[in-house]
C-alpha positions in Angstrom: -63.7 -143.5 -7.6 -60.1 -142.6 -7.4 -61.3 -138.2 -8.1 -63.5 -139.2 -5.2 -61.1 -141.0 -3.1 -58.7 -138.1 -3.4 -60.9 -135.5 -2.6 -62.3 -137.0 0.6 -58.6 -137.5 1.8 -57.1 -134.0 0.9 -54.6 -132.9 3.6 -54.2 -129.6 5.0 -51.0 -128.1 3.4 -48.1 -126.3 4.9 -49.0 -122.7 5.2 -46.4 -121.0 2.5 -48.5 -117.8 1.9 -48.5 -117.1 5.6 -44.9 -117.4 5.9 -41.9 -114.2 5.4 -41.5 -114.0 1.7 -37.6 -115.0 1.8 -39.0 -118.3 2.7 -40.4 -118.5 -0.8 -37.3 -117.5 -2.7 -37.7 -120.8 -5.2 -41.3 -121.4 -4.5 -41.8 -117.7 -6.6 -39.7 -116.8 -9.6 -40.6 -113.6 -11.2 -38.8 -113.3 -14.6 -36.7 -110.4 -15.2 -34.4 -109.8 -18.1 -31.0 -111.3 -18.3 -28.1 -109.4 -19.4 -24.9 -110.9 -21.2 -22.0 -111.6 -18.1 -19.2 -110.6 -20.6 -21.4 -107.1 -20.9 -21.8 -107.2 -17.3 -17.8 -107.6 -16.6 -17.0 -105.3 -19.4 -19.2 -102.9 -17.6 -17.5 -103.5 -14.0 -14.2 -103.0 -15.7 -15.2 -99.4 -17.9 -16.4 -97.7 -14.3 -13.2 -99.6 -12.1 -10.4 -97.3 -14.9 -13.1 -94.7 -15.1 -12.8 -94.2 -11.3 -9.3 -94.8 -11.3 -8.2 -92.2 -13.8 -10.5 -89.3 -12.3 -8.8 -90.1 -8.9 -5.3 -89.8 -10.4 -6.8 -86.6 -12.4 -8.2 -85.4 -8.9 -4.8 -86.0 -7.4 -2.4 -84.8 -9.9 -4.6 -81.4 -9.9 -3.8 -81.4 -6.0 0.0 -82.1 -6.6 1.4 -79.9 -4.5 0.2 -81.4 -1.6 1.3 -84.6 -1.7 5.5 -85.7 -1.6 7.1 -89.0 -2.4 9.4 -90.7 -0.4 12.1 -88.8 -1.5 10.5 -85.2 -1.4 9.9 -85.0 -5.1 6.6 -83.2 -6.4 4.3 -85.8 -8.3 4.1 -86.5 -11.9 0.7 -87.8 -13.9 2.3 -91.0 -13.8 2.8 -91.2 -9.6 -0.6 -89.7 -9.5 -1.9 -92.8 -11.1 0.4 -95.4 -9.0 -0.9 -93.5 -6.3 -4.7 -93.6 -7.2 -4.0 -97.7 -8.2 -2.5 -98.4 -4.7 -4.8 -96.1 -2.9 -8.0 -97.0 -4.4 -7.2 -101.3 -4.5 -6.1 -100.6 -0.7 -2.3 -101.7 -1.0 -1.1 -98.5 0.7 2.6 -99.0 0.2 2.8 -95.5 2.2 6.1 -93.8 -0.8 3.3 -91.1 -1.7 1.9 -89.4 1.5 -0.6 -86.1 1.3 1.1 -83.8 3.4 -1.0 -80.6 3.3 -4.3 -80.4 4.8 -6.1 -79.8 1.6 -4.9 -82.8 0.3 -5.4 -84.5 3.1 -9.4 -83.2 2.8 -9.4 -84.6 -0.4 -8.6 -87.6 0.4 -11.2 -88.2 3.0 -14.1 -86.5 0.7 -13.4 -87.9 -2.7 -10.5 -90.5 -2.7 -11.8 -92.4 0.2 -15.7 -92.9 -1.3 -14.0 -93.7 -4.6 -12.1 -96.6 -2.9 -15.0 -97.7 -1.5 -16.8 -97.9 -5.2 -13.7 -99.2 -6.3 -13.7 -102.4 -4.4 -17.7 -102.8 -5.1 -17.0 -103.2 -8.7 -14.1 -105.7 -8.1 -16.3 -107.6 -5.9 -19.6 -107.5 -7.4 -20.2 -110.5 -8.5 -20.0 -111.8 -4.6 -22.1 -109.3 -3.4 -24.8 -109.9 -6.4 -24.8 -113.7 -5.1 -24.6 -112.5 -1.2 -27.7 -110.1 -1.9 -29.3 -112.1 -4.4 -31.4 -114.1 -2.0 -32.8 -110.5 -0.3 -33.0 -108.8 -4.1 -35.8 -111.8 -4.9 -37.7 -111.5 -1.4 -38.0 -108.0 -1.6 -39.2 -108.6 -5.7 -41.9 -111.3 -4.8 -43.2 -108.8 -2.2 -43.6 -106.4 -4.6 -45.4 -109.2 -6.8 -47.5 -110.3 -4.2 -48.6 -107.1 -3.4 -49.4 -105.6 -7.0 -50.8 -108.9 -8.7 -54.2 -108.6 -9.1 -57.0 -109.7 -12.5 -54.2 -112.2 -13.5 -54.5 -115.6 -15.5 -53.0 -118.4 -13.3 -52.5 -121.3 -15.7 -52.1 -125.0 -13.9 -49.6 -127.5 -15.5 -47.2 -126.4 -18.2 -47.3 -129.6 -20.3 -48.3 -129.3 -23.8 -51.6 -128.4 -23.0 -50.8 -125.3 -20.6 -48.1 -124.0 -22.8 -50.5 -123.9 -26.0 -52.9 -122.3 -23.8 -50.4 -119.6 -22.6 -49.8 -119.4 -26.7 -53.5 -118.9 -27.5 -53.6 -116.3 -24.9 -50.3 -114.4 -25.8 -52.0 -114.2 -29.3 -55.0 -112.8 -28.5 -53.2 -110.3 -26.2 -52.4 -110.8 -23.2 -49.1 -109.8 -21.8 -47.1 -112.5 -20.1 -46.7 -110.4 -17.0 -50.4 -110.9 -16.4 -49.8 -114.9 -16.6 -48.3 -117.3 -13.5 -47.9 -120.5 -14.2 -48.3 -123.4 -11.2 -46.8 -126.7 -12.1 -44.3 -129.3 -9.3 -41.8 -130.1 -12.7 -38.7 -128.1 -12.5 -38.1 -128.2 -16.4 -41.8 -127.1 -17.0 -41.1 -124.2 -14.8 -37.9 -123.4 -16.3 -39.7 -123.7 -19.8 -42.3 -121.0 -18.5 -39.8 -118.6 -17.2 -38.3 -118.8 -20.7 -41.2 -117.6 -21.8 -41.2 -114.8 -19.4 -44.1 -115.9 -17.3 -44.0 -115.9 -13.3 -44.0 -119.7 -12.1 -44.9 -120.7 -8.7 -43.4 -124.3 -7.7 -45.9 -126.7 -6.0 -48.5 -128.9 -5.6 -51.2 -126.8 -7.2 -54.0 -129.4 -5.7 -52.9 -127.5 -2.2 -54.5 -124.4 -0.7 -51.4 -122.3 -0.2 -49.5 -123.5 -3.6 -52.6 -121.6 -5.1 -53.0 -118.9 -2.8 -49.1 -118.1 -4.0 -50.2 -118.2 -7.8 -52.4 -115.5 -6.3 -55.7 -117.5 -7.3 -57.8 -115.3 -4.5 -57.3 -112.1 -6.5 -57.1 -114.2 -10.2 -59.9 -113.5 -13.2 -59.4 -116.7 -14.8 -57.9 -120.2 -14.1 -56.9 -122.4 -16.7 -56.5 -126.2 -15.3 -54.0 -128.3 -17.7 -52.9 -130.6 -15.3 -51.9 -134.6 -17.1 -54.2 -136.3 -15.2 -58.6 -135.8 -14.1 -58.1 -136.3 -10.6 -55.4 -133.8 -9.8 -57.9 -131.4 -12.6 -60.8 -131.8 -10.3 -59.2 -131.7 -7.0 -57.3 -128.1 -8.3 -60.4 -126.8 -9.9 -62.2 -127.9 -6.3 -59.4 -126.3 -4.3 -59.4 -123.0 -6.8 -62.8 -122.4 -6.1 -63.3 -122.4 -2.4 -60.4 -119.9 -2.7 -62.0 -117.8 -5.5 -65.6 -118.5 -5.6 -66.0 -115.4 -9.1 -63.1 -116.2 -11.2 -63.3 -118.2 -14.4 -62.1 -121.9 -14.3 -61.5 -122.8 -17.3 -60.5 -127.1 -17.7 -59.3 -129.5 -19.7 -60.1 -133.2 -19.0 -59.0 -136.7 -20.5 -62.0 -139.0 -19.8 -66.0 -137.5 -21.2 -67.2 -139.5 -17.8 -65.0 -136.7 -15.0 -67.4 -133.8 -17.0 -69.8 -133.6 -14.0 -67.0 -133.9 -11.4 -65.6 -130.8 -13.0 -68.8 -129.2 -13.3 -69.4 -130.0 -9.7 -65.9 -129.2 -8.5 -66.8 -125.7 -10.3 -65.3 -125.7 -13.5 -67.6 -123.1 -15.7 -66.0 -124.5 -19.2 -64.6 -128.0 -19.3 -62.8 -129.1 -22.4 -62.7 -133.0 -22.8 -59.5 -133.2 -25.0 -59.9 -136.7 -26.1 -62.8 -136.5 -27.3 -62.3 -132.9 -29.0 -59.3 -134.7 -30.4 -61.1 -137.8 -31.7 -63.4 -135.5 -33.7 -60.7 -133.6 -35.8 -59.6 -137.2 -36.1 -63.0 -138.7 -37.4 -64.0 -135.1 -39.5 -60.0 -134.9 -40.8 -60.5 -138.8 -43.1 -63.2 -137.2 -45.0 -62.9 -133.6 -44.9 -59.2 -132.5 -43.9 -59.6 -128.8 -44.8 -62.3 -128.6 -42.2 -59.4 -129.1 -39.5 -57.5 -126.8 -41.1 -60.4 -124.1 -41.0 -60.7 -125.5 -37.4 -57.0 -125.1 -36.6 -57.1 -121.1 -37.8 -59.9 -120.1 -35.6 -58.2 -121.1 -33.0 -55.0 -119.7 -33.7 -56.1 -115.8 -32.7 -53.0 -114.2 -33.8 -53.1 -114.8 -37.4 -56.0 -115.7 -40.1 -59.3 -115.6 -38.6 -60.4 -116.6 -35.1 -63.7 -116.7 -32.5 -63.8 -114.1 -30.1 -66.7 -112.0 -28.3 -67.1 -108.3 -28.1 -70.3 -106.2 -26.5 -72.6 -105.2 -28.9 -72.6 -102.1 -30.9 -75.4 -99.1 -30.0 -76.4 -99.3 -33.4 -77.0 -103.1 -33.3 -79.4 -103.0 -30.3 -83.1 -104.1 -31.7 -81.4 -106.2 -35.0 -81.0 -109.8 -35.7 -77.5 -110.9 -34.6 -77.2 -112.6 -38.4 -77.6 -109.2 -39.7 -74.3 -107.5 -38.4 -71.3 -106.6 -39.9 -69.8 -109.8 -38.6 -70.5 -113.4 -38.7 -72.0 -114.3 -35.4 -72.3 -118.1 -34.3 -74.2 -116.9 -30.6 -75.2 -114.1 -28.0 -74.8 -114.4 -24.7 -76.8 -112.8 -22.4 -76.6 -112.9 -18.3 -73.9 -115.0 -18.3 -75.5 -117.8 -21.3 -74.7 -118.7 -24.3 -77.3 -119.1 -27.3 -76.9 -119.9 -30.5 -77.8 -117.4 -32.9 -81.0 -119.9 -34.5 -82.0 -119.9 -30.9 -85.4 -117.9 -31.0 -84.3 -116.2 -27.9 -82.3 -114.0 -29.5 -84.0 -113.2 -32.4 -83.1 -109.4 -31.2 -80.3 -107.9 -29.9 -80.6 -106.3 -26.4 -78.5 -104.2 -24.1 -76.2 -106.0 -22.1 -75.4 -108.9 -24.9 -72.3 -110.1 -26.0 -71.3 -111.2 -29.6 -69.8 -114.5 -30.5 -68.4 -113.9 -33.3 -65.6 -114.8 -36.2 -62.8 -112.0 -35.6 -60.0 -112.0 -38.8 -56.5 -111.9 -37.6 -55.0 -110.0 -34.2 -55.7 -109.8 -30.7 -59.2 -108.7 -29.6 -59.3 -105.1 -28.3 -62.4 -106.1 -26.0 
């Protein structure tokens, strides 16, 4: 009653996705990779005596033209006061360019070198003063590009083991975005290199950020059934073709899923209680269990389209062990007399060893 209760009283959310994307700087992180700040300084401070030692080389080469306070010619060494208190702006006016080519030099090379200058000693303030404009502009670009992508809700244990699974069998975190309202669960998924979208994933536009209309898949992990059913509800009036993929507590929400438009619904207690029950008398069946459903190492079930050759044949006849066909979108097992042959168009259930799939 209380999946129902919450579904008959869903609210209208704020509309995010139609809002300027500097609005969603923190709603939208997109990972990027984060470079040591002693590297960074140590960077800042090669180019600032880099710039300042090709100025004083630029001035000492122009020497003539430029006079001290007493009338004396420059030396290397007042070419490089010079270039220090030119280029950090303190102008203490004892070395003046006097002839016009010096004077040229100063306004083509000396003064776009102070300028540089002072953007390396400032650059950490204008990386925090730009920093809010540098994210907009990326989640534009993301929200513009992001298309066939897994969106994965909740990043509890269940989500991040699914993100694992997923990894494994090859797909690249860039191609993942993770919806979940914790801020360590997010922070736990940008670790991982995933883009996260902060919300309420139960809410139109929270979704619409993940992307969901333009999604192949959705994998609902969310801690409790009636926040599963109302996001699984909400993900498919935004998405009616993509592939919701759920996971459930309670055996009875099933047909609420079903109905909410769920295509696979995994009920984890009860998937649980059976390794439990199978694991007093046979352990080493959970352990065979446990490997096919680690699909980066040791053997695992995936599905592949079926091979020219194989077209006509029994599917237990193949070079691999098949456990089903499907065919138009349904699964069969491979007893079922239905599939007694192999036709065009079928898909292969079937027990892959080790590594991603390359279908």
């Amino acid at each position: 009653m209380a999946v129902r209760s919450r579904i008959r009283n869903r609210l209208r959310s704020d509309q995010l996705s139609e809002g300027p994307d500097y609005a969603l700087v923190g709603v939208i992180s997109i990972p990027e990779l984060q470079a040591s700040p002693w590297r960074a300084i140590g960077k800042r401070v090669v180019f600032a005596v880099v710039a300042l030692f090709f100025t004083a080389v630029i001035v000492y080469i122009d020497r003539e033209g430029y006079r001290d306070a007493q009338g004396n010619p420059l030396s290397f060494l007042d070419s490089l006061y010079y270039s220090a208190v030119t280029l950090s702006t303190t102008g203490y006016g004892d070395i003046t360019p006097l002839s016009p080519q010096a004077r040229l030099v100063n306004i083509l090379i000396i003064t776009p070198m102070r300028v540089l200058f002072l953007i390396v000693l400032i650059g950490t303030t204008l990386e925090v003063l730009t920093e809010r404009s540098r994210q907009a502009l990326k989640i534009q670009r993301w929200r513009n590009s992001v298309r066939n992508h897994t969106v994965v809700i909740g990043y509890g244990t269940k989500g991040r083991t699914a993100v694992e699974a997923m990894i494994g069998d090859g797909i690249k975190p860039s191609e993942i975005v993770v919806v979940d309202g914790d801020a360590a669960a997010l922070e736990a998924a940008a670790q991982d290199g995933l883009v996260t979208v902060r919300g309420d994933a139960t809410k139109s536009d929270v979704l619409r950020l993940a992307g969901v209309a333009h999604a192949a898949a959705i994998v609902v992990a969310t801690n409790r059934d009636d926040t599963a059913v109302l996001a699984t509800l909400t993900a498919r009036e935004i998405n009616p073709r993509a592939k919701i993929v759920a996971s459930i507590r309670e055996a009875e929400n099933q047909h609420l899923m079903r109905q909410s438009g769920a295509n696979s619904v995994v009920v984890s207690s009860e998937t649980a209680g059976r390794l439990l029950g199978i694991a007093t008398k046979t352990p080493t069946v959970v352990e065979v269990i446990e490997d096919l459903l680690t699909p980066d190492e040791g053997y695992s079930i995936a599905e592949r389209e079926v091979d020219p050759t194989e077209t006509g044949g029994s599917p237990k006849h193949t070079k691999d062990i098949v456990l089903g066909v499907v065919r138009e979108g349904v699964l069969y097992r491979v007893d079922n007399s239905k599939v007694e042959q192999i036709e065009v168009g079928d898909r292969l259930l079937y027990v892959r060893q080790g590594g991603p799939s390359d279908d």
